[in-house]
C-alpha positions as CSV (number, residue, x, y, z in Angstrom):
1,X,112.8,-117.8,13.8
2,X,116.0,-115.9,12.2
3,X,117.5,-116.5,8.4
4,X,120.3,-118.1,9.2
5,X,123.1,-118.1,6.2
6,X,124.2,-122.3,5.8
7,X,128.1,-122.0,6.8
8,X,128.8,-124.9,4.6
9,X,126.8,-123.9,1.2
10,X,126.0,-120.5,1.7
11,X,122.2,-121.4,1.2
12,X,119.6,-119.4,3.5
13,X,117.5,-121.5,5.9
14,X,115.2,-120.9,9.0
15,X,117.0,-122.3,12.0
16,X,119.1,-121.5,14.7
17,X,122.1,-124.6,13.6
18,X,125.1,-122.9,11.2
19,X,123.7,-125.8,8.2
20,X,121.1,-125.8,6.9
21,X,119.4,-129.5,7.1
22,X,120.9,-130.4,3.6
23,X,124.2,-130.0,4.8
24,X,123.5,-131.9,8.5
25,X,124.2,-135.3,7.4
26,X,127.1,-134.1,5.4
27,X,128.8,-132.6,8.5
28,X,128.2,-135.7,10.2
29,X,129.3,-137.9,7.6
30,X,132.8,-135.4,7.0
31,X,133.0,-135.6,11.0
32,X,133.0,-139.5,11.3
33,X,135.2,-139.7,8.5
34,X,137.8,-137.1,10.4
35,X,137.5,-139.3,13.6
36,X,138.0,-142.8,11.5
37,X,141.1,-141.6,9.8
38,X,143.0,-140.3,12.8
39,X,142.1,-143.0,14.9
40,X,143.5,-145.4,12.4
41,X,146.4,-143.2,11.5
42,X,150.2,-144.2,12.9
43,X,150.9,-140.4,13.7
44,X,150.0,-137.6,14.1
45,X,149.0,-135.5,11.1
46,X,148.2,-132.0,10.4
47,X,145.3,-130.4,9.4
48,X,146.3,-129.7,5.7
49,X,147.5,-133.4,5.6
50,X,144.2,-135.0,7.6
51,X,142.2,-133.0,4.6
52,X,144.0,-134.2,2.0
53,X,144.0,-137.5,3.2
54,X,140.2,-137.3,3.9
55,X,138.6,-135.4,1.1
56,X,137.3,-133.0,3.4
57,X,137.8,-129.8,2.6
58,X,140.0,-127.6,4.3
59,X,137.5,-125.2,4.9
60,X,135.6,-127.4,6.7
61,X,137.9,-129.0,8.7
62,X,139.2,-125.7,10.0
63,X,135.1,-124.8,10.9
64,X,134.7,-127.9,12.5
65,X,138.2,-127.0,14.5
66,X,136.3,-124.0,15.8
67,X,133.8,-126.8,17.8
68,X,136.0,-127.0,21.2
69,X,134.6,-130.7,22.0
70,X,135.3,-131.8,18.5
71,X,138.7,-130.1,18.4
72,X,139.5,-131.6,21.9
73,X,138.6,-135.0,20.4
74,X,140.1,-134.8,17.3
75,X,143.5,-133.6,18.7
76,X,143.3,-136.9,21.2
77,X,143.2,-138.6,18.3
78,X,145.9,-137.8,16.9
79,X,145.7,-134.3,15.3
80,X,148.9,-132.6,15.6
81,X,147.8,-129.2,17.3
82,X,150.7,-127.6,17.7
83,X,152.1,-127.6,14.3
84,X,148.8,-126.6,13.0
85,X,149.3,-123.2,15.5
86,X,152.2,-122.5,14.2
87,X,151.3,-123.1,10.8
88,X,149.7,-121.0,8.0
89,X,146.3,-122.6,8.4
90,X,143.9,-120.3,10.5
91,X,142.8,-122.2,14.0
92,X,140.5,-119.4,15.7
93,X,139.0,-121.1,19.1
């Protein structure tokens, strides 16, 4: 099994997930939290705006962003995807 780095706290961990387990549940929680605010939300909303809104950092918004399922289903839920290309915030896919 390789020493993975934990993309969220910078912890090592033996697994072959980017979190280490600590961080799991947090990523899910940060997720459902993402998906619950846009689908409530009356427009659409950027991704400096949706982590401001949320509490979830920035950074992790954008590394969730890199998931194409979840950045497929957050943009149907109202994430504003093209200002958020043209913007300063860094989308890689």
């Amino acid at each position: 099994m390789n020493l993975n780095k934990c993309e969220r706290c910078g912890c090592f961990f033996a697994s072959k997930n980017s979190v280490c387990p600590n961080c799991e549940s947090k990523d899910e929680n940060d997720i459902t939290q993402l998906k619950n605010f846009l689908s409530e939300a009356d427009t659409s909303v950027t991704v400096e705006s949706l982590a401001f809104s949320t509490g979830v950092s920035l950074k992790n918004v954008n590394r969730f962003l890199k998931d194409k399922d979840l950045y497929t289903t957050l943009t149907n839920l109202g994430l504003n995807s093209q200002d958020n290309i043209n913007s300063n915030t860094k989308i890689s896919l």
